[in-house]
mmCIF file as Biopython writes it, N, C-alpha, C and O atoms, coordinates in Angstrom:
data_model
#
loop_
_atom_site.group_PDB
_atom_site.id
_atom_site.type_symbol
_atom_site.label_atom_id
_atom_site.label_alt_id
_atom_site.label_comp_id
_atom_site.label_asym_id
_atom_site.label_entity_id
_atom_site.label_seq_id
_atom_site.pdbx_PDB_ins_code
_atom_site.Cartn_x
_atom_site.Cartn_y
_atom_site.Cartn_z
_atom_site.occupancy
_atom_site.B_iso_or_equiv
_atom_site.auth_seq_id
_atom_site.auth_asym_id
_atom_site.pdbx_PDB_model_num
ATOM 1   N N  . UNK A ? 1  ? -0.464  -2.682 7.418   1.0 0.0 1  A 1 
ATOM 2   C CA . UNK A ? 1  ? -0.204  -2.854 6.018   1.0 0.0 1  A 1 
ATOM 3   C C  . UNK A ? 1  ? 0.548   -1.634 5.499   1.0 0.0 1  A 1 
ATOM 4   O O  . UNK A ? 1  ? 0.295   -0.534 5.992   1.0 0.0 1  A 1 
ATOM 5   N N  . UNK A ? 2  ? 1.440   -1.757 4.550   1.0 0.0 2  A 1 
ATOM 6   C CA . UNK A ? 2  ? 2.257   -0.798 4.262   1.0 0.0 2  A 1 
ATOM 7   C C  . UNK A ? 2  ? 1.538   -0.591 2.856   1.0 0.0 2  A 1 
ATOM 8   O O  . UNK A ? 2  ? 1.065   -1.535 2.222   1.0 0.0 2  A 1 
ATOM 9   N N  . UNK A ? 3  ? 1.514   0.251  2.584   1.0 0.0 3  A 1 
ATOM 10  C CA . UNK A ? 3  ? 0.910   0.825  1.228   1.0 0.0 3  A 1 
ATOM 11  C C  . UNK A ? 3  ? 1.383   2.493  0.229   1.0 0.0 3  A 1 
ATOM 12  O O  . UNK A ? 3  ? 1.445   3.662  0.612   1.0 0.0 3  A 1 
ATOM 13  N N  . UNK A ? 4  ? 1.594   1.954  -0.911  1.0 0.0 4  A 1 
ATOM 14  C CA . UNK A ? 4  ? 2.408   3.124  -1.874  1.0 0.0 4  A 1 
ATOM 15  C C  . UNK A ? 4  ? 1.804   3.265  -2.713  1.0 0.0 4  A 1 
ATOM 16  O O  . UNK A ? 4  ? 1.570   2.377  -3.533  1.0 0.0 4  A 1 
ATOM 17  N N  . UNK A ? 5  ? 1.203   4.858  -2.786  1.0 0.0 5  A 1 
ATOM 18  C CA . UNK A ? 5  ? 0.564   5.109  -3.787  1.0 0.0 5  A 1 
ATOM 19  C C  . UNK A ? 5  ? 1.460   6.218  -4.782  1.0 0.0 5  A 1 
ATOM 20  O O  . UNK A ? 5  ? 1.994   7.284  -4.474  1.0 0.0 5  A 1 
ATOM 21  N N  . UNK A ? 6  ? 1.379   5.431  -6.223  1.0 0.0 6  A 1 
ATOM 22  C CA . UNK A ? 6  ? 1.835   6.269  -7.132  1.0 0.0 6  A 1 
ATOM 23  C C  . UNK A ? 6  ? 0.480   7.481  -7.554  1.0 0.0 6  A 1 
ATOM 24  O O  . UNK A ? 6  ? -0.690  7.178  -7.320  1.0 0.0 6  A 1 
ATOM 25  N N  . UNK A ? 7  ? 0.801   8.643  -8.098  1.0 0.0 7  A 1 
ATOM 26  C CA . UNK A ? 7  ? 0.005   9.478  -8.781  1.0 0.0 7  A 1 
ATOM 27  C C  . UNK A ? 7  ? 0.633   10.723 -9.187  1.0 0.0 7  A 1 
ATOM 28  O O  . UNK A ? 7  ? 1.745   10.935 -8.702  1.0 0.0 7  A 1 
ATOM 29  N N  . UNK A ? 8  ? 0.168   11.558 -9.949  1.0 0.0 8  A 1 
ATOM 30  C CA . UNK A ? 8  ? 0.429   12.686 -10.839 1.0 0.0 8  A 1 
ATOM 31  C C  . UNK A ? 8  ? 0.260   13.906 -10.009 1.0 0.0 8  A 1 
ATOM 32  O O  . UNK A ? 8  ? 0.650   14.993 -10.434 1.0 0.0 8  A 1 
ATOM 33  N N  . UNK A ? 9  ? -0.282  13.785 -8.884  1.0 0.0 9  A 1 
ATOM 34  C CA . UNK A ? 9  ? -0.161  15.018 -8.024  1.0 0.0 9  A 1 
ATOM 35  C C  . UNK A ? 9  ? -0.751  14.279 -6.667  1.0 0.0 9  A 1 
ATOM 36  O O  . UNK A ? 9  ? -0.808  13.069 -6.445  1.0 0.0 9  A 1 
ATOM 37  N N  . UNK A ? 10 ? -1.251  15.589 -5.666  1.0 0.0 10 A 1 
ATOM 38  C CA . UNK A ? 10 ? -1.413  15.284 -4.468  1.0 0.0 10 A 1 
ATOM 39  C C  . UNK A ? 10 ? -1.645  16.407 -3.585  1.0 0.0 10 A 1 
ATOM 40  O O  . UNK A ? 10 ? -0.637  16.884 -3.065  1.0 0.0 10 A 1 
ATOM 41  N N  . UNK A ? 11 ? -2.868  16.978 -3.282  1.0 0.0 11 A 1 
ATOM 42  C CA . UNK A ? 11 ? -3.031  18.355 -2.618  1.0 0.0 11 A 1 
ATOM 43  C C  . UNK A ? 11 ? -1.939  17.971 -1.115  1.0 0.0 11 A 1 
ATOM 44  O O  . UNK A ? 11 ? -1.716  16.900 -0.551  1.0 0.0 11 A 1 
ATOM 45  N N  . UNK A ? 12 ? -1.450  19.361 -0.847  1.0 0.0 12 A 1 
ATOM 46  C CA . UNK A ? 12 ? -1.454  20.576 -1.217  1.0 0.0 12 A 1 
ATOM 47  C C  . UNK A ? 12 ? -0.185  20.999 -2.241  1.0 0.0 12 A 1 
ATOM 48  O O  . UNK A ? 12 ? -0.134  22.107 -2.775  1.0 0.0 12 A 1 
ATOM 49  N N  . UNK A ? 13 ? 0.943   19.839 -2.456  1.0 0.0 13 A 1 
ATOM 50  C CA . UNK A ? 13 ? 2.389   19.670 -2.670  1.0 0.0 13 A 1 
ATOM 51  C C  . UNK A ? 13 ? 2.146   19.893 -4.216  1.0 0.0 13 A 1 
ATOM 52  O O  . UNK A ? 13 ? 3.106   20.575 -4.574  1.0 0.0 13 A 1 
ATOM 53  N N  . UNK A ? 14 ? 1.256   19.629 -5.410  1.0 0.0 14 A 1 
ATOM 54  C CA . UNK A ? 14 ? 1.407   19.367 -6.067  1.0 0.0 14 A 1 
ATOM 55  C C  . UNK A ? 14 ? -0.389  19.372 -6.980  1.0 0.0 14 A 1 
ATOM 56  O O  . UNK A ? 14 ? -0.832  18.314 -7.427  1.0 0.0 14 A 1 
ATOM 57  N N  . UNK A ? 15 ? -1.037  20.457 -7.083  1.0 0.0 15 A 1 
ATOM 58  C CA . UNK A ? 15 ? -2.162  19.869 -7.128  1.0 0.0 15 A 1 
ATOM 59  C C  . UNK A ? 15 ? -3.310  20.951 -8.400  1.0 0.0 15 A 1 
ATOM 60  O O  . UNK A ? 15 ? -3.774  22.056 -8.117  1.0 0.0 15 A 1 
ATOM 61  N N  . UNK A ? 16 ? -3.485  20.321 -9.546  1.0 0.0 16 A 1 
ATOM 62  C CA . UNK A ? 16 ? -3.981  20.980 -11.009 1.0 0.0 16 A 1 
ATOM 63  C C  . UNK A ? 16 ? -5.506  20.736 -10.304 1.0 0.0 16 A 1 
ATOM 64  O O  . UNK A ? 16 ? -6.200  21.559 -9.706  1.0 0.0 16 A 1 
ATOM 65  N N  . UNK A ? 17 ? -5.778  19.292 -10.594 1.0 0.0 17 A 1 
ATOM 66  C CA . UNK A ? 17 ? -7.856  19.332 -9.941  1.0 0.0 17 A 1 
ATOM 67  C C  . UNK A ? 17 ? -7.958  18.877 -8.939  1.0 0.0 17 A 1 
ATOM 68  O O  . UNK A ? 17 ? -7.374  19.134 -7.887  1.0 0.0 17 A 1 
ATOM 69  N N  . UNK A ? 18 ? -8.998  17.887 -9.270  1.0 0.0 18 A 1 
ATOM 70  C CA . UNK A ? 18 ? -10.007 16.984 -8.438  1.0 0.0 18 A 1 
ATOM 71  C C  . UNK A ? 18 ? -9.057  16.217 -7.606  1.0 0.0 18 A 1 
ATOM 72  O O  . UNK A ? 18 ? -9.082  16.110 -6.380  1.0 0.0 18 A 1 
ATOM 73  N N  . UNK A ? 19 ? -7.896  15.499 -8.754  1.0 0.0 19 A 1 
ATOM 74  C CA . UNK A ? 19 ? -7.362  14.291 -8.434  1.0 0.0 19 A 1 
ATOM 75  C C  . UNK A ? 19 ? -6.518  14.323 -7.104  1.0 0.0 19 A 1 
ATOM 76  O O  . UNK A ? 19 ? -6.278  13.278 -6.499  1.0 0.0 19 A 1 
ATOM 77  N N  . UNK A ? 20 ? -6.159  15.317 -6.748  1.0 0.0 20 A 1 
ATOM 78  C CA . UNK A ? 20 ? -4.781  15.905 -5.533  1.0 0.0 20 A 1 
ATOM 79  C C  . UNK A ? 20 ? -5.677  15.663 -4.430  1.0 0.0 20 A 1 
ATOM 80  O O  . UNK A ? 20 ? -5.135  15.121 -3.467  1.0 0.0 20 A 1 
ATOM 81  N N  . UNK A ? 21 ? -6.968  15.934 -4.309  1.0 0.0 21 A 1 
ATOM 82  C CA . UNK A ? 21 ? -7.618  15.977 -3.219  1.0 0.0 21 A 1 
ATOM 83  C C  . UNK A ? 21 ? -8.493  14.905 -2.865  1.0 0.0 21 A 1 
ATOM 84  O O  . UNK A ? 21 ? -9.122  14.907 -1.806  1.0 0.0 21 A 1 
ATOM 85  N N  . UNK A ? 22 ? -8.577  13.697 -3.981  1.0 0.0 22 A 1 
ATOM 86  C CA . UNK A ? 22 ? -8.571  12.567 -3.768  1.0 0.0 22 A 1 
ATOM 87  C C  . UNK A ? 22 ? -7.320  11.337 -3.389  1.0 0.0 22 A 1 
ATOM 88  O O  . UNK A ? 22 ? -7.423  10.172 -3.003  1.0 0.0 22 A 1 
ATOM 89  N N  . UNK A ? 23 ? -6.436  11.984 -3.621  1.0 0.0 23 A 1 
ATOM 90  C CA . UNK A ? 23 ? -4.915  10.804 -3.459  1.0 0.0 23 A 1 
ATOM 91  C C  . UNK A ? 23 ? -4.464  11.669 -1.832  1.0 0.0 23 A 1 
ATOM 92  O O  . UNK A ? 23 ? -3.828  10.979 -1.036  1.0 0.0 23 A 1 
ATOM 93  N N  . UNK A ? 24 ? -4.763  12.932 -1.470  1.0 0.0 24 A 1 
ATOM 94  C CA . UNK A ? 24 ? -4.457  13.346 -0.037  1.0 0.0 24 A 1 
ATOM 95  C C  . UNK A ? 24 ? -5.850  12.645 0.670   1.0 0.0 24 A 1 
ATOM 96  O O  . UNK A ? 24 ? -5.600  12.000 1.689   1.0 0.0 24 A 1 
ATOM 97  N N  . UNK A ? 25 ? -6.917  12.679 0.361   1.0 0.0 25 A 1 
ATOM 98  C CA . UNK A ? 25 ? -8.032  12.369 0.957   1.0 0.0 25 A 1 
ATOM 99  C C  . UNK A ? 25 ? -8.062  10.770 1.621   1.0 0.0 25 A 1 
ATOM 100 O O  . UNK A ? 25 ? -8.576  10.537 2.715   1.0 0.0 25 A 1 
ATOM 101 N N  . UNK A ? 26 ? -7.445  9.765  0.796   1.0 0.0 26 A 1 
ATOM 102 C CA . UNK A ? 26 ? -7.707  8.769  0.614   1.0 0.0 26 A 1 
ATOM 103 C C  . UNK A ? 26 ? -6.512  8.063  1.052   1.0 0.0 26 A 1 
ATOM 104 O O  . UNK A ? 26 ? -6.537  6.847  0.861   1.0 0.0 26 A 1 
ATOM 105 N N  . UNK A ? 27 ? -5.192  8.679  1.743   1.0 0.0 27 A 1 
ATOM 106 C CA . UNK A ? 27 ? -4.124  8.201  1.837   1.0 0.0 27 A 1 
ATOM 107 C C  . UNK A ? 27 ? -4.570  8.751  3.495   1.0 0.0 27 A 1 
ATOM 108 O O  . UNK A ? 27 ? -4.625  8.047  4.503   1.0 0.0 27 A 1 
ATOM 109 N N  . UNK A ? 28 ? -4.821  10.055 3.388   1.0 0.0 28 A 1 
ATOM 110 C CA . UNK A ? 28 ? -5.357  10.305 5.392   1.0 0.0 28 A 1 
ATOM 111 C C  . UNK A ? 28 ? -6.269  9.645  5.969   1.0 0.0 28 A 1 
ATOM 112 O O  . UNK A ? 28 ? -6.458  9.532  7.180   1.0 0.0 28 A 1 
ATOM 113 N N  . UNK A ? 29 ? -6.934  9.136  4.989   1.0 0.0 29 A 1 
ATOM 114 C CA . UNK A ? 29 ? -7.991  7.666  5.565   1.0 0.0 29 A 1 
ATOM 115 C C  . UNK A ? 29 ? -7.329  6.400  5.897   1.0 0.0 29 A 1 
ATOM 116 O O  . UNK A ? 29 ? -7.623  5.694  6.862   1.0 0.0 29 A 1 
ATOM 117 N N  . UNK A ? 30 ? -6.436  6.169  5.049   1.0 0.0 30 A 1 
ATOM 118 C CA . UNK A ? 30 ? -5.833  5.144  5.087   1.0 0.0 30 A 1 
ATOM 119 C C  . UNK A ? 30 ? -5.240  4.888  6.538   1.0 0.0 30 A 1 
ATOM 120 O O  . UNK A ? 30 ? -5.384  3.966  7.341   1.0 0.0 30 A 1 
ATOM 121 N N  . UNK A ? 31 ? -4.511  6.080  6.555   1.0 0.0 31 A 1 
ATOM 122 C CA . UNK A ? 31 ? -3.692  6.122  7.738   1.0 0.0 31 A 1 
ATOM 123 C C  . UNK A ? 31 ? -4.196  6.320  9.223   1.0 0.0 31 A 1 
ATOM 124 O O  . UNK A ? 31 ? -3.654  6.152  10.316  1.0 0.0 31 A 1 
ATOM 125 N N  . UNK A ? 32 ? -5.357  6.713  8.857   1.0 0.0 32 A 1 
ATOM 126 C CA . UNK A ? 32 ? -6.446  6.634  10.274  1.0 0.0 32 A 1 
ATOM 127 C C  . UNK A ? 32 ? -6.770  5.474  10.733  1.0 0.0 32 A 1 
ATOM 128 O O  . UNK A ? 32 ? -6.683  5.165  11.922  1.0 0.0 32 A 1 
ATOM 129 N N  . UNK A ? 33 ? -7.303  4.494  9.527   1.0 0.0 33 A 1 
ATOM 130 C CA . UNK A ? 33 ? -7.127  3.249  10.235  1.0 0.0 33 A 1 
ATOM 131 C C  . UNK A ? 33 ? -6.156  2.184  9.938   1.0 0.0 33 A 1 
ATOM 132 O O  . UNK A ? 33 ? -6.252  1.088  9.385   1.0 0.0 33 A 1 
ATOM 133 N N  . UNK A ? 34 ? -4.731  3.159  10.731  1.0 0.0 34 A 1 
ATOM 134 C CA . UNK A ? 34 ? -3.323  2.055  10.656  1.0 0.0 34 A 1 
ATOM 135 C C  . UNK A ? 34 ? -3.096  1.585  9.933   1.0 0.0 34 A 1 
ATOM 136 O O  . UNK A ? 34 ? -3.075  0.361  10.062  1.0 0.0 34 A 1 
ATOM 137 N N  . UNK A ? 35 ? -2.721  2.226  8.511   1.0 0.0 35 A 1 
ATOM 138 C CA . UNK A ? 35 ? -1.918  1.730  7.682   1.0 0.0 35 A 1 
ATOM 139 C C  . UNK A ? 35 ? -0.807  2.535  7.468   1.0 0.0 35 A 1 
ATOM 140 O O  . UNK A ? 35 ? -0.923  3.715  7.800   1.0 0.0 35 A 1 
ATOM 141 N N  . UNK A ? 36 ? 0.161   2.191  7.026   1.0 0.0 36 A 1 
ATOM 142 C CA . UNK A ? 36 ? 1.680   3.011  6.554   1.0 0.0 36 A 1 
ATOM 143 C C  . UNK A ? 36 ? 1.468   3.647  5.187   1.0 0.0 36 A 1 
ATOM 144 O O  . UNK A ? 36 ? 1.375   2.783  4.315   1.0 0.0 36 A 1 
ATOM 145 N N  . UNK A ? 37 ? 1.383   4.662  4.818   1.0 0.0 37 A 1 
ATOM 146 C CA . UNK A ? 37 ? 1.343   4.963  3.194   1.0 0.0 37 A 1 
ATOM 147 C C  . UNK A ? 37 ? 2.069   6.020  3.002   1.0 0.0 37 A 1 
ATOM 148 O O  . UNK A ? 37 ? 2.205   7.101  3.576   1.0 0.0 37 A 1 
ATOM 149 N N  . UNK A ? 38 ? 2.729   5.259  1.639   1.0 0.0 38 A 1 
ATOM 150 C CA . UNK A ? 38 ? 3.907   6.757  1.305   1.0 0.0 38 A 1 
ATOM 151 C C  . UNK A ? 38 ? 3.537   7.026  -0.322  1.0 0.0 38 A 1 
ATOM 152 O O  . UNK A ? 38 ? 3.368   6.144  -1.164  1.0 0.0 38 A 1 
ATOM 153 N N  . UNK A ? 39 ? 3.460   8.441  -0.528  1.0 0.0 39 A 1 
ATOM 154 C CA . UNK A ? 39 ? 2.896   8.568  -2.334  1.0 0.0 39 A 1 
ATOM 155 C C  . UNK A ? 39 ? 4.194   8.854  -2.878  1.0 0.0 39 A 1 
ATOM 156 O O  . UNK A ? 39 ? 5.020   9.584  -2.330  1.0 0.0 39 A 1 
ATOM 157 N N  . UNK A ? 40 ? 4.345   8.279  -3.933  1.0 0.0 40 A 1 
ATOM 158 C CA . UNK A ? 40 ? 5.359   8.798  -4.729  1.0 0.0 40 A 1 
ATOM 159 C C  . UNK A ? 40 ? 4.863   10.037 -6.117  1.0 0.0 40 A 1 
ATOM 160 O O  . UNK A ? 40 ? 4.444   9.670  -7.215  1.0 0.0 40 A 1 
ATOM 161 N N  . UNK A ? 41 ? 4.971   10.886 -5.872  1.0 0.0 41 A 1 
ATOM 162 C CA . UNK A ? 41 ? 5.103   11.687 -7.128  1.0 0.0 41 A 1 
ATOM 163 C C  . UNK A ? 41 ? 5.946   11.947 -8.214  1.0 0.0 41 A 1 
ATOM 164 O O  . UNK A ? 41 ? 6.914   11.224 -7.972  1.0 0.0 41 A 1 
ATOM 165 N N  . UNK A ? 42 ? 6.251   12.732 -9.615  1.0 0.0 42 A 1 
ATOM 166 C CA . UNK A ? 42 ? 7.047   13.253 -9.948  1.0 0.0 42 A 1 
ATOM 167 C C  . UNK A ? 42 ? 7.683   14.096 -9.773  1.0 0.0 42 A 1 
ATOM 168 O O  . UNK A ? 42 ? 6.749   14.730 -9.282  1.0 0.0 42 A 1 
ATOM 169 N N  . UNK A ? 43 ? 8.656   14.915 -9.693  1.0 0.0 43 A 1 
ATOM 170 C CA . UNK A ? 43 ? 9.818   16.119 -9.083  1.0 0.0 43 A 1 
ATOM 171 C C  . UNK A ? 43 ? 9.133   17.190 -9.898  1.0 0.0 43 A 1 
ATOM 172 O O  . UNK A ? 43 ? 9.950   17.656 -10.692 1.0 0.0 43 A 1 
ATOM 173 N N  . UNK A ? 44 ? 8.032   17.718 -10.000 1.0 0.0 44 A 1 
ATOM 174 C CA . UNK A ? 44 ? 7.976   18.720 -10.590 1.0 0.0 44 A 1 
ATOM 175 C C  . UNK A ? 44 ? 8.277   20.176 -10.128 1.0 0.0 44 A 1 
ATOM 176 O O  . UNK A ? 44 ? 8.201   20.475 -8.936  1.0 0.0 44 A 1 
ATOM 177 N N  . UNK A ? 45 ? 8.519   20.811 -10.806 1.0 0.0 45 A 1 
ATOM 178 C CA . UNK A ? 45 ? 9.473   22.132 -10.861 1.0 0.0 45 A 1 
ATOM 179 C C  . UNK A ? 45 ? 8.671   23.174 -9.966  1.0 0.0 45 A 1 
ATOM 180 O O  . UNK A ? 45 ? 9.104   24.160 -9.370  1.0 0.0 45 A 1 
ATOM 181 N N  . UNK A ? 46 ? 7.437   22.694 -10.041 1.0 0.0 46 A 1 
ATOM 182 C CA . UNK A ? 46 ? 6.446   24.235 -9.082  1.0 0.0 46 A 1 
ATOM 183 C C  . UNK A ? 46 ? 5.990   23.595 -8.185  1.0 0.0 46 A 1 
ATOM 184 O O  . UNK A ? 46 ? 4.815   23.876 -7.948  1.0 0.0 46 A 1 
ATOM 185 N N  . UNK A ? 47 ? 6.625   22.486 -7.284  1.0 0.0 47 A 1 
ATOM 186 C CA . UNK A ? 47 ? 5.994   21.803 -6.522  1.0 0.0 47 A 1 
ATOM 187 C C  . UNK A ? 47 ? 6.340   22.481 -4.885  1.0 0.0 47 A 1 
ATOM 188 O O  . UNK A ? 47 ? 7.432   22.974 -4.605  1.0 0.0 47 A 1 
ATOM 189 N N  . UNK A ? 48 ? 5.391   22.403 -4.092  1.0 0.0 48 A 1 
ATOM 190 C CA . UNK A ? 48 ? 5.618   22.969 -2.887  1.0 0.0 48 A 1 
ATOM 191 C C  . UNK A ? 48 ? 5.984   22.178 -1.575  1.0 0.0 48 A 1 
ATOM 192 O O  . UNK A ? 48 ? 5.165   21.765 -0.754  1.0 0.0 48 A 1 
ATOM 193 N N  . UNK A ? 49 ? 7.586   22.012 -1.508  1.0 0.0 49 A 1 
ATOM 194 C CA . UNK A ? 49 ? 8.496   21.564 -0.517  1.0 0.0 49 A 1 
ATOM 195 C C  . UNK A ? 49 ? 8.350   21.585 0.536   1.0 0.0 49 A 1 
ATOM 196 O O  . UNK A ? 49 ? 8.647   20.731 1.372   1.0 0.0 49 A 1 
ATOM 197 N N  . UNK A ? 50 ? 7.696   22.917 0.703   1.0 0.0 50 A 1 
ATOM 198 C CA . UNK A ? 50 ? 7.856   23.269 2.371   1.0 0.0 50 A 1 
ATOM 199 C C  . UNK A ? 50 ? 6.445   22.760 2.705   1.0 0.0 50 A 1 
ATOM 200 O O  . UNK A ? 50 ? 6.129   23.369 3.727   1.0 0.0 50 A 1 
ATOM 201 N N  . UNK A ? 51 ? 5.736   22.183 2.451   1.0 0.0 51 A 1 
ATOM 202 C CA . UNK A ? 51 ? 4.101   21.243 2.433   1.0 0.0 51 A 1 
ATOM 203 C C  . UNK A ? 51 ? 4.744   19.825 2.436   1.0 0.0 51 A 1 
ATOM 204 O O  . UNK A ? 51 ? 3.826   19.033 2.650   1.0 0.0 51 A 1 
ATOM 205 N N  . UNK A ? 52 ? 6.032   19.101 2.278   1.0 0.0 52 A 1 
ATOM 206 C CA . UNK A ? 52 ? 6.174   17.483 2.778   1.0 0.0 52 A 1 
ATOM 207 C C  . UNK A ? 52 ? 7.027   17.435 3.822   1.0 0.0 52 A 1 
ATOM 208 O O  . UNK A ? 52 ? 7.923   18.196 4.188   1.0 0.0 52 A 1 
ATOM 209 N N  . UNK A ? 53 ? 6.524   16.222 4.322   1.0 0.0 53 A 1 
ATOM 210 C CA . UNK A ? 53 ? 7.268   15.960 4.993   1.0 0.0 53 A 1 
ATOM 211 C C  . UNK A ? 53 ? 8.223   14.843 5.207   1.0 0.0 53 A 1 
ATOM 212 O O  . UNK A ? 53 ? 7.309   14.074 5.506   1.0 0.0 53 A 1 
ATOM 213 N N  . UNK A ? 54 ? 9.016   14.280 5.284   1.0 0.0 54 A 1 
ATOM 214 C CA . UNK A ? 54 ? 10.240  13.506 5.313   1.0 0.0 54 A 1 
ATOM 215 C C  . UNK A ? 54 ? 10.515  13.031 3.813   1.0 0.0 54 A 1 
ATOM 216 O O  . UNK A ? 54 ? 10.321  11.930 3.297   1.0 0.0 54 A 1 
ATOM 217 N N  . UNK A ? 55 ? 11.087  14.344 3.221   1.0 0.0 55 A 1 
ATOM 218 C CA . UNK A ? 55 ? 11.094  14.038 1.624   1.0 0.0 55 A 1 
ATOM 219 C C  . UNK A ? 55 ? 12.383  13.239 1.885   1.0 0.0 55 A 1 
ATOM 220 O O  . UNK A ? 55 ? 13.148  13.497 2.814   1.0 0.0 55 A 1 
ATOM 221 N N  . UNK A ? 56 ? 12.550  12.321 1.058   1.0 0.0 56 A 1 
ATOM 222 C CA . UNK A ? 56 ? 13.646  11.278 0.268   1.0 0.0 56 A 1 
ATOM 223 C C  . UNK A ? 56 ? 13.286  11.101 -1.120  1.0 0.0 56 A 1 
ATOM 224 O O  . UNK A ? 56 ? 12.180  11.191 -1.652  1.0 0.0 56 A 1 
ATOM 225 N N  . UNK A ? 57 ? 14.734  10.759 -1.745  1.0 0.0 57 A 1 
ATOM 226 C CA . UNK A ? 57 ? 14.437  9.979  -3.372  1.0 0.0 57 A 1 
ATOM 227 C C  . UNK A ? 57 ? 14.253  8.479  -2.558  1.0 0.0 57 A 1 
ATOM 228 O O  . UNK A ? 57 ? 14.525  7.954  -1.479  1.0 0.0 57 A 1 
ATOM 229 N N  . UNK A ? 58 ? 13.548  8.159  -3.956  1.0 0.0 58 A 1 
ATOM 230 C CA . UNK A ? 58 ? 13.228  6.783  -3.995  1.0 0.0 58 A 1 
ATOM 231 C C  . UNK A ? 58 ? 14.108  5.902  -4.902  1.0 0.0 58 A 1 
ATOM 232 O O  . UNK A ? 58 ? 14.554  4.793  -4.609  1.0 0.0 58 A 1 
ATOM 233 N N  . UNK A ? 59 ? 14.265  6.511  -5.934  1.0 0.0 59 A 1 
ATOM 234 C CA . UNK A ? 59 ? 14.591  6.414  -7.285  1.0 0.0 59 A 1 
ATOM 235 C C  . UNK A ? 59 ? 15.378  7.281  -7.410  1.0 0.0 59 A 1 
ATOM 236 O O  . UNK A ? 59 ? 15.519  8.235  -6.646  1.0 0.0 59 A 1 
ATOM 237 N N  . UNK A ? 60 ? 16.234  6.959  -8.794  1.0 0.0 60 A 1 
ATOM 238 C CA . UNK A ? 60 ? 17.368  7.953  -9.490  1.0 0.0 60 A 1 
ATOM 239 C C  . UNK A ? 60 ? 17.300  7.149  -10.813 1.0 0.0 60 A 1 
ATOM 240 O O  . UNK A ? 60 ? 17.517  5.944  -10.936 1.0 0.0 60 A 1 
ATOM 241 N N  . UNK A ? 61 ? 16.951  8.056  -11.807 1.0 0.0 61 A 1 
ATOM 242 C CA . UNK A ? 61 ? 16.758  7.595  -13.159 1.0 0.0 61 A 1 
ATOM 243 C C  . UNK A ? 61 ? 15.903  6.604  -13.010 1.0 0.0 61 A 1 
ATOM 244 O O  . UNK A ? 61 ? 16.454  5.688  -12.398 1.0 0.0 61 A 1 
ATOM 245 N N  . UNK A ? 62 ? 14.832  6.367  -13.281 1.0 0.0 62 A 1 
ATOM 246 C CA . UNK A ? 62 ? 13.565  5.551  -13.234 1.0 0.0 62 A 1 
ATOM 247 C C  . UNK A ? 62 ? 13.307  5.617  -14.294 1.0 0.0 62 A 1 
ATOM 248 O O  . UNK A ? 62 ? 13.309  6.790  -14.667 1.0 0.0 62 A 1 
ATOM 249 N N  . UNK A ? 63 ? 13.084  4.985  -14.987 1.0 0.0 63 A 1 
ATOM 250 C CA . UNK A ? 63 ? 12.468  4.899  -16.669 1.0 0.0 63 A 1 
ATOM 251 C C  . UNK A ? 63 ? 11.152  3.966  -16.325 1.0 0.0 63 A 1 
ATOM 252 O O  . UNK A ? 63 ? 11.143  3.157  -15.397 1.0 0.0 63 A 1 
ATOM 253 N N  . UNK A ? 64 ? 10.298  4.147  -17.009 1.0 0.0 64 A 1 
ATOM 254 C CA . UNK A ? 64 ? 8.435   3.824  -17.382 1.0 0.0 64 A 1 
ATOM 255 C C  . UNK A ? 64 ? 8.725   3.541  -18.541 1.0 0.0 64 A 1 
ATOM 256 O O  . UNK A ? 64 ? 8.870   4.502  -19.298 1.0 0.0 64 A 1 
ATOM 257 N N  . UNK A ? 65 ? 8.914   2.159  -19.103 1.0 0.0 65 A 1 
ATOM 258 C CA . UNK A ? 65 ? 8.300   1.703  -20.395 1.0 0.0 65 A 1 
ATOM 259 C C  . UNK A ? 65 ? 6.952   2.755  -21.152 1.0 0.0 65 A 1 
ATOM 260 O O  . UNK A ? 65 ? 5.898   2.935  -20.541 1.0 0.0 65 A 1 
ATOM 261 N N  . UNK A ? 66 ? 7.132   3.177  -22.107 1.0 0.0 66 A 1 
ATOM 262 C CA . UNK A ? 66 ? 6.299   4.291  -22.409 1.0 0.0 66 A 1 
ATOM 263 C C  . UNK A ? 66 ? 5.237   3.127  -23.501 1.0 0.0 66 A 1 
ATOM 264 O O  . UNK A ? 66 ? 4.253   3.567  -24.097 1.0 0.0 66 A 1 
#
């Protein structure tokens, strides 16, 4: 199963609380038992690059109905 998780951060790339170490936690589970999962984050400015791996855009100009 292929699976994409959106979220607001993601330890270690990107990570304020709790939540980073639940969306890394829960995506390395995933993938333990054979699934494909890719997170999409936002581009934020203090985010740590050299912690991903096979970065690509997904998107270019993406707008969210606010």
């Amino acid at each position: 199963m292929y699976i994409v998780m959106v979220a607001s951060e993601c330890a270690p790339v990107a990570k304020v609380g709790g939540l980073a170490d639940v969306v890394f936690g829960l995506s390395r589970e995933l993938e333990i038992r054979g699934h494909s999962v890719e997170i999409m984050l936002p581009k934020y400015d203090c985010m740590r690059y050299d912690h991903i791996w096979g970065l690509q855009p997904s998107y270019e100009d993406l707008w969210v109905p606010w």
